[in-house]
FIBA-728868 format. One line per field, with one value per atom (N, C-alpha, C): residue number from 1; residue in three letters; atom name; x, y, z. Coordinates in nm, 2 decimals. Layout:
# FIBA-728868
k = [NUM,...]
r = [ALA,...]
a = [CA,...]
xx = [X,...]
yy = [Y,...]
zz = [Z,...]
This chain:
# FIBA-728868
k = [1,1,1,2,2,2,3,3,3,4,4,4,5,5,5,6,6,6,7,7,7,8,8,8,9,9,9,10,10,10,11,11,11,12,12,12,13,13,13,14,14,14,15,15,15,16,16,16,17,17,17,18,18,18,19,19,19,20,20,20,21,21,21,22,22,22,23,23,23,24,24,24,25,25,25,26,26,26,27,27,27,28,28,28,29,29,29,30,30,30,31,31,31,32,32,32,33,33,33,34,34,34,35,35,35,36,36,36,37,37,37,38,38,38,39,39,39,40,40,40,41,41,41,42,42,42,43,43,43,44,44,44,45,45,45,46,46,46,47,47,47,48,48,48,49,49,49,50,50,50,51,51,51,52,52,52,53,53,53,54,54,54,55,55,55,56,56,56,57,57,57,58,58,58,59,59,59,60,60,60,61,61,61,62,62,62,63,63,63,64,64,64,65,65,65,66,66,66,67,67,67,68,68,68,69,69,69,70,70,70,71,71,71,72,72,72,73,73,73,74,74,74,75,75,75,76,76,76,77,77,77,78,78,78,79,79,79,80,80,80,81,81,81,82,82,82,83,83,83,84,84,84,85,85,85,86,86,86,87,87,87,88,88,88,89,89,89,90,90,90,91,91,91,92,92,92,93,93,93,94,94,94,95,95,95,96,96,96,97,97,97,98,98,98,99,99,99,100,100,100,101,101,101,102,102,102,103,103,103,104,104,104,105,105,105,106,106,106,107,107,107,108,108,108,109,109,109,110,110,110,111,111,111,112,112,112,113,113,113,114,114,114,115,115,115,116,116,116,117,117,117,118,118,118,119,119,119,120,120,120,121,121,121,122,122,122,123,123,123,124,124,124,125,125,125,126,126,126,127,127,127,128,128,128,129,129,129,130,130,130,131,131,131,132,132,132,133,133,133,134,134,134,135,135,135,136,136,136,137,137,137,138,138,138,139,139,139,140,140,140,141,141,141,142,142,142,143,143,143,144,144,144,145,145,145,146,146,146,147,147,147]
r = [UNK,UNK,UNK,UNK,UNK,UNK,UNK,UNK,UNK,UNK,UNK,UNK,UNK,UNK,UNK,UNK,UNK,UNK,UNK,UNK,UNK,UNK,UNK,UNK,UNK,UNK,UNK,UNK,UNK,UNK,UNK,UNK,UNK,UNK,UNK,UNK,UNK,UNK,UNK,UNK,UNK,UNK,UNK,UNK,UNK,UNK,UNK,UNK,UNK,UNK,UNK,UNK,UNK,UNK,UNK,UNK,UNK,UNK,UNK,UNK,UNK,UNK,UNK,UNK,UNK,UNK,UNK,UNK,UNK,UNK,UNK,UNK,UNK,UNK,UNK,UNK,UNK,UNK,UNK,UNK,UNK,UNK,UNK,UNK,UNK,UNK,UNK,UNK,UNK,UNK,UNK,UNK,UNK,UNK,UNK,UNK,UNK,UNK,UNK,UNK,UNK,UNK,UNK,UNK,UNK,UNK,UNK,UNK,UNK,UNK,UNK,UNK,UNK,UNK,UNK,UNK,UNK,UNK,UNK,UNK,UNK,UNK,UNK,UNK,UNK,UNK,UNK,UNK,UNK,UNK,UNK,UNK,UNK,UNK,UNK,UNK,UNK,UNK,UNK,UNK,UNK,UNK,UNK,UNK,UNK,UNK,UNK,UNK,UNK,UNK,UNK,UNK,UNK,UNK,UNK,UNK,UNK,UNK,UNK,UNK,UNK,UNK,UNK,UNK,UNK,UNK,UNK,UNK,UNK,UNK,UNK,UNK,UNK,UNK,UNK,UNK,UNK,UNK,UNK,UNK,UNK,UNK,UNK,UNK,UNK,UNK,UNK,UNK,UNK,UNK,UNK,UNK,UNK,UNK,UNK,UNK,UNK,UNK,UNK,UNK,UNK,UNK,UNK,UNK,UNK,UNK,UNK,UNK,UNK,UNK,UNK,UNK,UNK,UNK,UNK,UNK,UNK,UNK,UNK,UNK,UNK,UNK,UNK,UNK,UNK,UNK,UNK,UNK,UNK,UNK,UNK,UNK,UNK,UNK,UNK,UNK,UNK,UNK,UNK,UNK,UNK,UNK,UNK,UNK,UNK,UNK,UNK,UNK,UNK,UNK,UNK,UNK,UNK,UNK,UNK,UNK,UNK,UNK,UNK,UNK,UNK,UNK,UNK,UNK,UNK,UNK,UNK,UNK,UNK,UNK,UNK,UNK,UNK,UNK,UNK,UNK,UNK,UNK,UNK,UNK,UNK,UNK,UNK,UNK,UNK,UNK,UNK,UNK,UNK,UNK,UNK,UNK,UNK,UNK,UNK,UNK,UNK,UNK,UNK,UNK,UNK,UNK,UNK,UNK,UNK,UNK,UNK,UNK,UNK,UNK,UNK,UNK,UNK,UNK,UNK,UNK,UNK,UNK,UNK,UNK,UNK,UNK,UNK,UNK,UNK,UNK,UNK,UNK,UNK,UNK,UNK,UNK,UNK,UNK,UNK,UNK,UNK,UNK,UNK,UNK,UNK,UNK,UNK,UNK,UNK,UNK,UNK,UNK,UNK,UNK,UNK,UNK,UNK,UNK,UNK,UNK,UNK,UNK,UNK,UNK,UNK,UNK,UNK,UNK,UNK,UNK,UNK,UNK,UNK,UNK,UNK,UNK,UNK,UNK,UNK,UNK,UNK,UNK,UNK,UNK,UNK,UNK,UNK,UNK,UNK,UNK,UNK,UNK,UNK,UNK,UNK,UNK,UNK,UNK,UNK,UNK,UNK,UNK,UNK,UNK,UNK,UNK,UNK,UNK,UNK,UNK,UNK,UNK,UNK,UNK,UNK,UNK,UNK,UNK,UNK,UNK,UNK,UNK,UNK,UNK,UNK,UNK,UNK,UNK,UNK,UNK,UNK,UNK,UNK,UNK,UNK,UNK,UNK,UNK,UNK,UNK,UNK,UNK,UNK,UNK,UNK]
a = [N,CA,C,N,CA,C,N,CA,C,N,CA,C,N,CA,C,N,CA,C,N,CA,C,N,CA,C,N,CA,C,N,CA,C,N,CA,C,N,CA,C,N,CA,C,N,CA,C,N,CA,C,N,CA,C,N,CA,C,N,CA,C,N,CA,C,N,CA,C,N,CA,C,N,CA,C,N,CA,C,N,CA,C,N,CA,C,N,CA,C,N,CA,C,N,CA,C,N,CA,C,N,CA,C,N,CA,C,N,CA,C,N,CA,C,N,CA,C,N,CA,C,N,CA,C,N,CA,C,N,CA,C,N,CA,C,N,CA,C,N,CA,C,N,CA,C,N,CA,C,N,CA,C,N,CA,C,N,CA,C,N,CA,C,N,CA,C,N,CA,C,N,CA,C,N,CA,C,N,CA,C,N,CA,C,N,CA,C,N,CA,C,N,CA,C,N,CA,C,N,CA,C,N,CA,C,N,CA,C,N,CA,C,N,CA,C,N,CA,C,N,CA,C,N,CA,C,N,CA,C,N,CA,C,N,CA,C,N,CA,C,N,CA,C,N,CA,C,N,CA,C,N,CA,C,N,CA,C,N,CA,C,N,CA,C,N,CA,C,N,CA,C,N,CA,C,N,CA,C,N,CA,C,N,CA,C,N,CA,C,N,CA,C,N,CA,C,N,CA,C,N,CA,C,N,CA,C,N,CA,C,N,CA,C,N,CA,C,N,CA,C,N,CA,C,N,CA,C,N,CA,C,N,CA,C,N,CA,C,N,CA,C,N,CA,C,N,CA,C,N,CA,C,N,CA,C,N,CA,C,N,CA,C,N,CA,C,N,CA,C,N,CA,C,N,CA,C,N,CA,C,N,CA,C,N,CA,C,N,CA,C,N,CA,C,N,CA,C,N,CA,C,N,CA,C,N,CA,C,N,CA,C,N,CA,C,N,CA,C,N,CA,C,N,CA,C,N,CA,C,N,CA,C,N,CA,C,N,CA,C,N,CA,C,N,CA,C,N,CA,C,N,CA,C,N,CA,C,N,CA,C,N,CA,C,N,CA,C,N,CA,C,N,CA,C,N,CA,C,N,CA,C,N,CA,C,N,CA,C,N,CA,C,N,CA,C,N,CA,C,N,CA,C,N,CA,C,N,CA,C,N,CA,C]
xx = [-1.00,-1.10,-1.05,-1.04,-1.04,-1.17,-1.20,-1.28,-1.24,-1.37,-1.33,-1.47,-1.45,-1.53,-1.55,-1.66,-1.71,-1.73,-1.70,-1.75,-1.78,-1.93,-1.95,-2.01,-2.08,-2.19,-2.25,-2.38,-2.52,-2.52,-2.43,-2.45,-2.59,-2.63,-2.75,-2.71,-2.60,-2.55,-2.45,-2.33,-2.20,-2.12,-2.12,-2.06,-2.17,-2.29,-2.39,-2.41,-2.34,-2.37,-2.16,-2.11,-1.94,-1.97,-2.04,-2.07,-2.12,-2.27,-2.34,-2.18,-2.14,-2.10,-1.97,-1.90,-1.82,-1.83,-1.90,-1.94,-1.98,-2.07,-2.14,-1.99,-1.87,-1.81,-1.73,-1.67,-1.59,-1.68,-1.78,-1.89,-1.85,-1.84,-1.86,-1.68,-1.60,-1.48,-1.41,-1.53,-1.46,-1.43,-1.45,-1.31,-1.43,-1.55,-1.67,-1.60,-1.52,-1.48,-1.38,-1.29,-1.21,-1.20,-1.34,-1.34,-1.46,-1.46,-1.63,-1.61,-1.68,-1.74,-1.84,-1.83,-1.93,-1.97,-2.07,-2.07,-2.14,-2.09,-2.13,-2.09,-2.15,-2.13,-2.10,-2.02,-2.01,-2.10,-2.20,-2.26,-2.44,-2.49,-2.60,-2.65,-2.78,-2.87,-3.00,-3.13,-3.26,-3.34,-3.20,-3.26,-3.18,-3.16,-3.06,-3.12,-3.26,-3.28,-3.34,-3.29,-3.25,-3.38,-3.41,-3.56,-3.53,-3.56,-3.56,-3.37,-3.38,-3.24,-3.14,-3.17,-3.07,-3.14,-3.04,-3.04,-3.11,-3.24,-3.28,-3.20,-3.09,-2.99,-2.90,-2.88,-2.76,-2.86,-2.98,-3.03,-3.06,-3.08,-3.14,-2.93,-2.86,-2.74,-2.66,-2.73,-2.68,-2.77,-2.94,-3.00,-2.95,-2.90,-2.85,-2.75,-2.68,-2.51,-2.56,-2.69,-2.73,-2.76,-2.74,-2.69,-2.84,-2.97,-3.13,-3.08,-3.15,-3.14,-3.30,-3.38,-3.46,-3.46,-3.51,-3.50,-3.58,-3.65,-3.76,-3.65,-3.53,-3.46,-3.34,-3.33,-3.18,-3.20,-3.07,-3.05,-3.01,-3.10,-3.09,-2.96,-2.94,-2.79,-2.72,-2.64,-2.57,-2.47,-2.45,-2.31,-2.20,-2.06,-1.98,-1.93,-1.85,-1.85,-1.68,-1.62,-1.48,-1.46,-1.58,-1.61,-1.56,-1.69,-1.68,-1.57,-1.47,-1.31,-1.26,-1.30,-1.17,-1.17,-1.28,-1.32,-1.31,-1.24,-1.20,-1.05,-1.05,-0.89,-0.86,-0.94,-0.91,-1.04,-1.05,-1.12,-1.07,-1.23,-1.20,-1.35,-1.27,-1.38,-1.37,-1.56,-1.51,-1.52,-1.48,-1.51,-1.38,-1.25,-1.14,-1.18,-1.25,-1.28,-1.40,-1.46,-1.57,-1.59,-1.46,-1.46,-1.37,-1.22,-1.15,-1.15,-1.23,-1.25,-1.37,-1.46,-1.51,-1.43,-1.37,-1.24,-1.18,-1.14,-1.05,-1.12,-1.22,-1.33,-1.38,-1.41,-1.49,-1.38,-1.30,-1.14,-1.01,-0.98,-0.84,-0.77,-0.77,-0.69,-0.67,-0.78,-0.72,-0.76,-0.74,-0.69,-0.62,-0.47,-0.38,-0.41,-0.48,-0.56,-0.62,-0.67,-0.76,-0.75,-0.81,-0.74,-0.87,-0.86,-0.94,-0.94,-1.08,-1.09,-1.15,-1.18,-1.23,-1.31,-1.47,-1.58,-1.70,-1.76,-1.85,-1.98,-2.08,-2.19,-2.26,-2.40,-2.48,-2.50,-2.47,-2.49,-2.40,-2.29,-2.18,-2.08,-1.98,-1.89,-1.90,-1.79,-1.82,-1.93,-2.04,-2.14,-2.12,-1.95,-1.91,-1.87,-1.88,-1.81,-1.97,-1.94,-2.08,-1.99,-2.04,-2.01,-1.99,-2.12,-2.10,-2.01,-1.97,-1.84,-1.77,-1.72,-1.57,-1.57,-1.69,-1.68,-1.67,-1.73,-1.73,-1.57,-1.50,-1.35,-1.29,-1.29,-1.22,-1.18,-1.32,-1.35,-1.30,-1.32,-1.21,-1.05,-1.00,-0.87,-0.86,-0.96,-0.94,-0.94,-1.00,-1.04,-0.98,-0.85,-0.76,-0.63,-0.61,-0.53,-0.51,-0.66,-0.68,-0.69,-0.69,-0.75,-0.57]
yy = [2.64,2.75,2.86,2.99,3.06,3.16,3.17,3.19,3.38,3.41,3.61,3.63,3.70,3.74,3.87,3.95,4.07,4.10,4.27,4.30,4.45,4.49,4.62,4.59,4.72,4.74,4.64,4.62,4.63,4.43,4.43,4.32,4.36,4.48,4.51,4.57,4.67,4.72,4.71,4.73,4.76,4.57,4.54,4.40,4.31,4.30,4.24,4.25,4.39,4.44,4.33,4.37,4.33,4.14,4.11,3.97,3.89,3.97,3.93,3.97,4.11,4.14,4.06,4.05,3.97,3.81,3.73,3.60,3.56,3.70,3.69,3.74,3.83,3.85,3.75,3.66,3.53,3.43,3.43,3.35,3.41,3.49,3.58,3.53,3.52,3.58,3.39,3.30,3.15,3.13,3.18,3.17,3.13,3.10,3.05,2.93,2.82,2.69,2.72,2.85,2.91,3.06,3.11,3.27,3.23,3.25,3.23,3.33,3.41,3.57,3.52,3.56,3.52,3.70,3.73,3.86,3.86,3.88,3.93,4.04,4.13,4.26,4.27,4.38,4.38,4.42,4.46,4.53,4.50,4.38,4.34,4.32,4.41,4.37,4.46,4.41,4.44,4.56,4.67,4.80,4.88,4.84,4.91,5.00,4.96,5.02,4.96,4.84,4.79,4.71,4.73,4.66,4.54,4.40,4.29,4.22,4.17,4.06,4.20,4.28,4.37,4.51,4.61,4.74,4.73,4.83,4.82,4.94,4.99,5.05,4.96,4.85,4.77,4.64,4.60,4.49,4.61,4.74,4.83,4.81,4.82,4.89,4.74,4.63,4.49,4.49,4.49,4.49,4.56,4.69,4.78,4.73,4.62,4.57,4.43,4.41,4.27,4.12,4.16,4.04,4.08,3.92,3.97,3.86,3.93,3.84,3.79,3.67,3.65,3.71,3.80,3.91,3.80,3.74,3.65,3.50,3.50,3.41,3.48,3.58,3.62,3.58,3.57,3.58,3.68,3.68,3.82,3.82,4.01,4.00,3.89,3.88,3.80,3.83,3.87,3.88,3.81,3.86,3.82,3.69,3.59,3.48,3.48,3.41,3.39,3.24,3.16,3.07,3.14,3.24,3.32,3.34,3.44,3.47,3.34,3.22,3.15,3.06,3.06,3.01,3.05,3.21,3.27,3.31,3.28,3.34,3.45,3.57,3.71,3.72,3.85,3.91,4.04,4.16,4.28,4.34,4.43,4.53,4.66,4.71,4.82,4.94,4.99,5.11,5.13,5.16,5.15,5.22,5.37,5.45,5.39,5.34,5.27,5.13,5.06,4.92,4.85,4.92,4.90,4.88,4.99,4.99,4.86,4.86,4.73,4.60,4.59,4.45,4.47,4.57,4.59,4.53,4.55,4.59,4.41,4.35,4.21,4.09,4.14,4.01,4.09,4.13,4.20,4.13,3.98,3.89,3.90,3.95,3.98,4.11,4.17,4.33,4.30,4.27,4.28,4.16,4.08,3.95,4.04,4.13,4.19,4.30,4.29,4.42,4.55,4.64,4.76,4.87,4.89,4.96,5.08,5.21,5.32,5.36,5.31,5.32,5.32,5.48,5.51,5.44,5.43,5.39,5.52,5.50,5.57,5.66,5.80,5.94,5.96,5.90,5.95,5.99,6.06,6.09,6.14,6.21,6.26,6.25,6.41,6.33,6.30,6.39,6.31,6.18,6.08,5.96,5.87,5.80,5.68,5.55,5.51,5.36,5.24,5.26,5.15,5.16,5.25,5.23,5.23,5.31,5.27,5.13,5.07,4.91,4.79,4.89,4.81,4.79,4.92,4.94,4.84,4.85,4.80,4.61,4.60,4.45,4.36,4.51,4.46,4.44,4.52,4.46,4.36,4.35,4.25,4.11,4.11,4.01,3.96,4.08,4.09,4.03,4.08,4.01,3.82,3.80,3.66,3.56,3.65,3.53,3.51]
zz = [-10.50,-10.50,-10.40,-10.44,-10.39,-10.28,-10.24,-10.15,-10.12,-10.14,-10.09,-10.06,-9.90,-9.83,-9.80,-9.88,-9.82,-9.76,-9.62,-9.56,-9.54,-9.49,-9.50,-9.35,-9.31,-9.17,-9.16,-9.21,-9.22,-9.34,-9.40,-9.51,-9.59,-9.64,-9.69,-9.86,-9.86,-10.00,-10.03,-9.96,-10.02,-10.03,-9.96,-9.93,-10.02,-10.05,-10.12,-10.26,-10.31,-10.43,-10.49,-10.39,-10.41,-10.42,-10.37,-10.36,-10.47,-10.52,-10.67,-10.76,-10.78,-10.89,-10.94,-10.83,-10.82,-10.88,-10.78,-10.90,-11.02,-11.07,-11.19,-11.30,-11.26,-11.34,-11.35,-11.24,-11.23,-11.29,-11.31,-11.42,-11.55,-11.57,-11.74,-11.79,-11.69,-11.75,-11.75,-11.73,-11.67,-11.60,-11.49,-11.30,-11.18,-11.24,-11.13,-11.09,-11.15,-11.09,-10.97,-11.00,-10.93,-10.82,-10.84,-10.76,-10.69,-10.60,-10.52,-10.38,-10.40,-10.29,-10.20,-10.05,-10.02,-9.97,-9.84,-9.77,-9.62,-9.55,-9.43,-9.37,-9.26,-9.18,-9.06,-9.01,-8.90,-8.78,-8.80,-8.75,-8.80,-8.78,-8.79,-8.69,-8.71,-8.57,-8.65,-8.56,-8.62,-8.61,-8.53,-8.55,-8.62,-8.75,-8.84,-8.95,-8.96,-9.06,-9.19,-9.22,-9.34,-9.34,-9.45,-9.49,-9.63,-9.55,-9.67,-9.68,-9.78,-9.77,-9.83,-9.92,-10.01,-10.06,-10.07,-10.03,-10.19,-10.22,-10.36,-10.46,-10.42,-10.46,-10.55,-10.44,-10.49,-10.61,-10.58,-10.67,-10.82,-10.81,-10.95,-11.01,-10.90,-11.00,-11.03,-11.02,-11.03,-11.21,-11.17,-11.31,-11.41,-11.39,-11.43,-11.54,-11.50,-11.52,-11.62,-11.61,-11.68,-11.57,-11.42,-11.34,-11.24,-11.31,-11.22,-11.10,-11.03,-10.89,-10.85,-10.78,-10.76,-10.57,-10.59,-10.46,-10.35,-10.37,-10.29,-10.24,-10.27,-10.27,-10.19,-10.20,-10.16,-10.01,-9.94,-9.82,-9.75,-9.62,-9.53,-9.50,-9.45,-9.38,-9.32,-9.28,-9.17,-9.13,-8.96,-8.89,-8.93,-8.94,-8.98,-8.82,-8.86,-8.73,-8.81,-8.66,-8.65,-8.78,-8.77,-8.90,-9.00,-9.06,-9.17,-9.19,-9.13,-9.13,-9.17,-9.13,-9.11,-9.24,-9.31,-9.44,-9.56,-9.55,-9.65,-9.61,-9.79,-9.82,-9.84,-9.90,-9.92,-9.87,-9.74,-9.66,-9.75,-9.77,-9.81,-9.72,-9.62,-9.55,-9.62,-9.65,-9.82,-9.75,-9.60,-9.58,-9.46,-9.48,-9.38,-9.27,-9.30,-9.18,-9.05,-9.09,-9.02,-9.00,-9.08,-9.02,-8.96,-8.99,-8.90,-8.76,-8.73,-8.58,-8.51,-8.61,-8.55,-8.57,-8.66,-8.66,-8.56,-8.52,-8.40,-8.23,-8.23,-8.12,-8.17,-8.23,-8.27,-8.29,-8.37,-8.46,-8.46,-8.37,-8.32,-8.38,-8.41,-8.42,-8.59,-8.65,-8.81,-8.89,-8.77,-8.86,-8.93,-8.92,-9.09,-9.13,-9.15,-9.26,-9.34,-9.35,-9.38,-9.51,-9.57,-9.66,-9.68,-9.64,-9.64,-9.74,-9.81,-9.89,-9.80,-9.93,-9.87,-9.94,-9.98,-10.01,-9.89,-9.97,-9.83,-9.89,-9.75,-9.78,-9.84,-9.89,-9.95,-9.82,-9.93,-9.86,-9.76,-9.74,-9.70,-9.77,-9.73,-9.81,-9.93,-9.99,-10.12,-10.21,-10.21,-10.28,-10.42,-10.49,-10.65,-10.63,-10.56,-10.56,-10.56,-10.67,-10.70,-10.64,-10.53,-10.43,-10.49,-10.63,-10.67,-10.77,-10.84,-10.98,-10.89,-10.77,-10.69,-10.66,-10.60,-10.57,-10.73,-10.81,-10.92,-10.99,-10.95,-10.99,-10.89,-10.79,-10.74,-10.73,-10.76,-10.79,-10.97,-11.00,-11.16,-11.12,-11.04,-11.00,-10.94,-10.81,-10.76,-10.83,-10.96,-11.04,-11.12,-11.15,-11.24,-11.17,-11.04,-10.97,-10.92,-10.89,-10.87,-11.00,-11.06,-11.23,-11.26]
């Protein structure tokens, strides 16, 4: 089993949305006995903002795709732990500019374990760039690579 762990800020949209889509396509494509995503953040704490277990951004553009989630079941964010790292085999943090630096500052020890993408969160960065087709592209490779 291969084991891939998501990481964004907050564990609310970008790492959450990469986590559902992810399984549900390693389900669709036969690779569930073989691909399993999990997600946590670097930067969880209870004045963030974030309302409920997942960003309702990321659960509309999941329904969106065919993949319902029972929202009343999901699990709230969760801090990423030296566990978490150590449990997964491919680590992907989806924002290089702004997560690097907390890998650096939290798990100095696996910066280069790590592989960094460069997807912004909602309303950052480019407002032509949709977060979720870049995360949704990127996860087809990744998917394509592992299978």
């Amino acid at each position: 089993m291969t084991r891939v762990l998501f990481l964004c800020t907050g564990n609310y949209f970008r790492s959450r949305f990469a986590q559902e889509w992810f399984n549900a396509q390693a389900q669709q494509r036969g690779l569930s006995d073989r691909l399993q995503a999990s997600s946590a953040g670097l930067n969880v704490h209870s004045g963030c903002g974030n309302v409920g277990a997942m960003a309702p951004e990321a659960i509309e553009a999941l329904e969106q795709r065919g993949i319902s989630l029972v929202v009343d079941e999901l699990a709230m964010p969760r801090q990423v732990t030296e566990a978490l790292l150590q449990s997964a085999d491919r680590v992907v943090a989806v924002d290089e500019d702004a997560h690097r630096p907390m890998v650096q500052a939290l798990f100095p020890a696996w910066e280069e374990a790590i592989c960094f993408w460069s997807i912004k969160d909602l309303g950052e960065g480019d407002p032509a760039v949709d977060p979720i087709a870049a995360i949704e592209h990127k996860l087809n490779s990744l998917l394509d690579e592992l299978s």
